[in-house]
C-alpha positions in Angstrom: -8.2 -4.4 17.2 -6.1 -7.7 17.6 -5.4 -9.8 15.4 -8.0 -12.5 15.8 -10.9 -10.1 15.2 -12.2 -9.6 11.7 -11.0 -6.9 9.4 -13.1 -3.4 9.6 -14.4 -1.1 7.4 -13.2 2.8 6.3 -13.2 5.7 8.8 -15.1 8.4 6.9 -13.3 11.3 5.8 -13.5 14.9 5.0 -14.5 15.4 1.4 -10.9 15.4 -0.2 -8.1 13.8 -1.8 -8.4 10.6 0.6 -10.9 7.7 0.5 -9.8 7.0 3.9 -7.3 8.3 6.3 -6.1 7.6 10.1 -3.3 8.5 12.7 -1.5 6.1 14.6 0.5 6.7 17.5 3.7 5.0 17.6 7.5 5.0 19.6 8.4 7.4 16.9 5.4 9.8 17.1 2.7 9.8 15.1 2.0 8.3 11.6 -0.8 9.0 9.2 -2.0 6.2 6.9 -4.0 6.9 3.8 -5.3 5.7 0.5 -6.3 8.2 -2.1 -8.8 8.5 -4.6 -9.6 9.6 -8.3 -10.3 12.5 -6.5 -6.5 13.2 -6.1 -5.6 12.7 -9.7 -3.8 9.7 -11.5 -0.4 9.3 -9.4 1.2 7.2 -12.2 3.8 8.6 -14.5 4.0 4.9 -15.9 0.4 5.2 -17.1 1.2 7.8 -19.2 3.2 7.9 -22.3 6.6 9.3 -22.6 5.5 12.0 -25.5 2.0 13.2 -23.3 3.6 16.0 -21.8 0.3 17.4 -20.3 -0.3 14.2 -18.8 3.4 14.1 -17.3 2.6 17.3 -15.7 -0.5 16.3 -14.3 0.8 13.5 -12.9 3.1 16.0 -11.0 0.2 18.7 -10.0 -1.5 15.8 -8.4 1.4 14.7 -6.3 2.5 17.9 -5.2 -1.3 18.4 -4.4 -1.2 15.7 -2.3 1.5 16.6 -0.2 0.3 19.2 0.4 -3.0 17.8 1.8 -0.5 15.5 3.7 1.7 18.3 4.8 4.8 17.3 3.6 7.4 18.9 1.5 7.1 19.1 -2.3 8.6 16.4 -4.3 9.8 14.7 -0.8 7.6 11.0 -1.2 9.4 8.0 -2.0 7.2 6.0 -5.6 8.6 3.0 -6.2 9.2 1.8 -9.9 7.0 -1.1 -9.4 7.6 -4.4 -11.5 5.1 -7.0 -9.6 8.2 -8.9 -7.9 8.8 -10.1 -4.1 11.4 -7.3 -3.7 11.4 -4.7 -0.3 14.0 -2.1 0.0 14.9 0.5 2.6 13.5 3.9 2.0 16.4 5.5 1.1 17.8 7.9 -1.5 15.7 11.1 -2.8 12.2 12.0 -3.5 10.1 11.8 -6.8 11.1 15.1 -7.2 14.5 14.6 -7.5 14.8 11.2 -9.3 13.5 8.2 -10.3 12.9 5.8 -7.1 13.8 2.6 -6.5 13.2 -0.5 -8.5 11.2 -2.8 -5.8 7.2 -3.8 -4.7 7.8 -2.1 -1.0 10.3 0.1 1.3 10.9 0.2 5.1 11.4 3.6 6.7 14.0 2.6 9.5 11.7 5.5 11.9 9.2 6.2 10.2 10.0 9.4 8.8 10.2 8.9 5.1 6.7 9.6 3.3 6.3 6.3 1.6 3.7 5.5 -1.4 2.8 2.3 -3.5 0.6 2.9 -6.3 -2.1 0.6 -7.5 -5.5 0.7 -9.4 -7.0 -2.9 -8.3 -3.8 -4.6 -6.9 -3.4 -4.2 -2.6 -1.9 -1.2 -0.9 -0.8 -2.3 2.2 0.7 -0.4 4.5 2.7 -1.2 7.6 3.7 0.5 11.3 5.7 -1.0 14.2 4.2 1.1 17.2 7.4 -0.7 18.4 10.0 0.9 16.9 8.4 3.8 15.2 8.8 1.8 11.6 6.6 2.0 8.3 6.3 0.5 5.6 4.2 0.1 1.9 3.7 -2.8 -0.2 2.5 -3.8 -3.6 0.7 -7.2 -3.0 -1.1 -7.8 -6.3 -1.3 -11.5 -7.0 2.0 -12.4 -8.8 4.2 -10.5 -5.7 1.6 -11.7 -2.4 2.1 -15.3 -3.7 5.7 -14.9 -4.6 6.1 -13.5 -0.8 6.3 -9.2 -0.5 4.3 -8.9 2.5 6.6 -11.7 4.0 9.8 -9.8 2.6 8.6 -6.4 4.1 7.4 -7.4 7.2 11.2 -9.1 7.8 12.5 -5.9 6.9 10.4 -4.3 9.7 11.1 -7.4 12.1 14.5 -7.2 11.4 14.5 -3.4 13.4 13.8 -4.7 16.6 15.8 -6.5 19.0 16.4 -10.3 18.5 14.1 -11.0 21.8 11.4 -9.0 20.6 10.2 -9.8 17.3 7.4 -11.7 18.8 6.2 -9.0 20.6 3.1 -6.9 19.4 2.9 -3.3 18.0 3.1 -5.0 14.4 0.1 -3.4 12.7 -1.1 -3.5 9.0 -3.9 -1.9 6.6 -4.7 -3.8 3.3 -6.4 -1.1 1.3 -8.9 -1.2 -1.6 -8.2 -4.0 -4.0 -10.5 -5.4 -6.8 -12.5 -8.7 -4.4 -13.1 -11.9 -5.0 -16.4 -11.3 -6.0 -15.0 -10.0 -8.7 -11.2 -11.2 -9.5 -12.6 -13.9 -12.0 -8.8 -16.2 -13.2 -8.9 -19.6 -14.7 -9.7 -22.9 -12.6 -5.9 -23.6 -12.9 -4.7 -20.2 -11.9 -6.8 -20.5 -8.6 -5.9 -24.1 -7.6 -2.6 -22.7 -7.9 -2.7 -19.7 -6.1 -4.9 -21.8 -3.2 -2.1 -24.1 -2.9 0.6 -21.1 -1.7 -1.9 -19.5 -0.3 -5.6 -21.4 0.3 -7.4 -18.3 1.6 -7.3 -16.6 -1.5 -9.2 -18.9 -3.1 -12.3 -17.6 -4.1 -15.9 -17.6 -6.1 -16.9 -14.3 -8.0 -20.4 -12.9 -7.6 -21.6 -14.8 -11.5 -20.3 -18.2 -10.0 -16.8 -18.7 -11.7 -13.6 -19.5 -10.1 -11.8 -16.2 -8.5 -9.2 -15.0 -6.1 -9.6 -13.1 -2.6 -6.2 -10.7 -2.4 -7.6 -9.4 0.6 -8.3 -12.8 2.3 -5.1 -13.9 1.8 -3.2 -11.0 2.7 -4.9 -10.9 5.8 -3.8 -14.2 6.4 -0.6 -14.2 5.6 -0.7 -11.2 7.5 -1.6 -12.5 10.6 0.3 -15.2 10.6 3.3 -13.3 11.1 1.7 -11.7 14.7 0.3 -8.5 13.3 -2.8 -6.4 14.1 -4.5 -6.4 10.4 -7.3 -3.9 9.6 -9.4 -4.1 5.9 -10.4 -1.4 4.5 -13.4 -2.0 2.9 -14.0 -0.9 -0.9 -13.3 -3.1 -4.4 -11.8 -1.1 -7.3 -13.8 -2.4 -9.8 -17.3 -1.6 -8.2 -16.7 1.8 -6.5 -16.1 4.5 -8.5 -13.8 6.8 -6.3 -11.0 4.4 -7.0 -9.3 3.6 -10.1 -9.4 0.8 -11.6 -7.2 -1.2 -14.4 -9.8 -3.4 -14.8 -12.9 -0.9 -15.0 -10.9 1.5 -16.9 -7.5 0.6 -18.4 -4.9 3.0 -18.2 -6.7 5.9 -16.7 -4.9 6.0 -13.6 -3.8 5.4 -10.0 -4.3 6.0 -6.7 -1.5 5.0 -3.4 -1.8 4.0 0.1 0.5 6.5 2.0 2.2 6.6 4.7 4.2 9.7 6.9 4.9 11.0 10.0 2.6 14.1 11.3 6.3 15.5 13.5 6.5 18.8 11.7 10.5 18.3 12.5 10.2 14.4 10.8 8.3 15.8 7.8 11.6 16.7 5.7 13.3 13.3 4.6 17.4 12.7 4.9 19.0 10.7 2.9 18.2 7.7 5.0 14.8 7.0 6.4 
């Protein structure tokens, strides 16, 4: 798919912890990039309060459960500590497992072999791989960090891997995954004028008529703008019921785009991706 064709829809998966799931091949090997599901369990310790110490533990069970579905070590994926800013970081440093991760709205791995989540429950999951150099990367684009500039930030960090003469080149690709829509992302009048102004393609009317914003749309733009190969997948949080949803259901969970490399000798994460 290049990137002036128009986004397409999920892949169907095996019944599962994933709502959709692909492999890539890339200079590195391959990648796998996937968005869970309710299905997998709430992925968000945040979500949960310090005291609920069934919930904490849940919130582990359903991690480890999904790496194991992914077939990657226990403990081993990099979760951000996610505070709706502009900020990309390398993917380096320990796994959930081990630690708190870093404070930032998406991480590079330098060659793809760090497993890499962002967690969301109506805010984007992108995800991001350079065929090029083997790269990957997540992001949290809700709409506070895609106007403030993440995917921009992240896909510099990725850029910034190859050599000078070939950051034009293609091999840049990128998955927005479910989001809430702009059929239904109802703001204030204001809130989209200003929004259109950083970014006009997010501006957007919901389903009953009011004034919304299109994450998607604009993701997809700013997206493409920047030379890469963008894919949609298709589902809104806050109609489809596999997904959580902040808006639907507040506090009840979240779900991650995911990304990792298949390599069984890749699978086990160094210090530095």
């Amino acid at each position: 798919m290049t990137a002036a064709e128009g986004p397409v829809g999920t892949v169907p998966v095996p019944a599962g912890p994933f709502v959709h799931r692909e492999a890539v091949a890339t200079a590195g090997g391959t990648v796998h990039v996937a968005w869970s599901g309710v299905a997998a369990g709430n992925l968000g310790l945040h979500v949960v309060a310090d005291e609920d110490a069934a919930g904490r533990r849940a919130v582990g069970e359903a991690r480890r459960g999904l790496e194991r579905a992914m077939g990657v070590p226990e403990g081993s994926t990099l979760y951000l500590d996610q505070v709706h800013s502009a900020d990309a970081v390398w993917a380096d440093g320990p796994g959930w497992g081990e630690e708190a991760g870093p404070t930032a709205d998406a991480a590079v791995s330098r060659d793809g072999g760090r497993t890499l989540a962002v967690m969301v429950a109506d805010c984007l999951p992108v995800v991001l791989v350079d065929e090029a150099t083997g790269a990957t990367a997540v992001a949290h684009a809700g709409r506070r960090g895609l106007l403030d500039g993440v995917l921009e930030a992240t896909v510099d960090r990725l850029l910034s891997l190859r050599p000078a003469e070939r950051r034009d080149a293609p091999g840049l690709r990128a998955w927005i995954g479910p989001g809430v829509c702009g059929r239904c992302y109802e703001v204030p009048e204001q809130m989209r004028a200003e929004a259109a102004e950083r970014v006009p393609a997010t501006a957007a009317t919901t389903a009953w008529g009011t004034p919304g914003l299109d994450l998607p749309a604009g993701a997809v733009a700013i997206l493409r703008g920047r030379g890469a190969d963008v894919a949609v997948v298709q589902a809104c949080t806050l109609e489809d019921e596999r997904l959580f949803s902040h808006r639907r259901a507040p506090g009840q969970g979240r779900f991650a785009g995911l990304v990792w490399r298949a390599d069984e000798d890749a699978s086990t994460p160094t210090g530095a991706a």
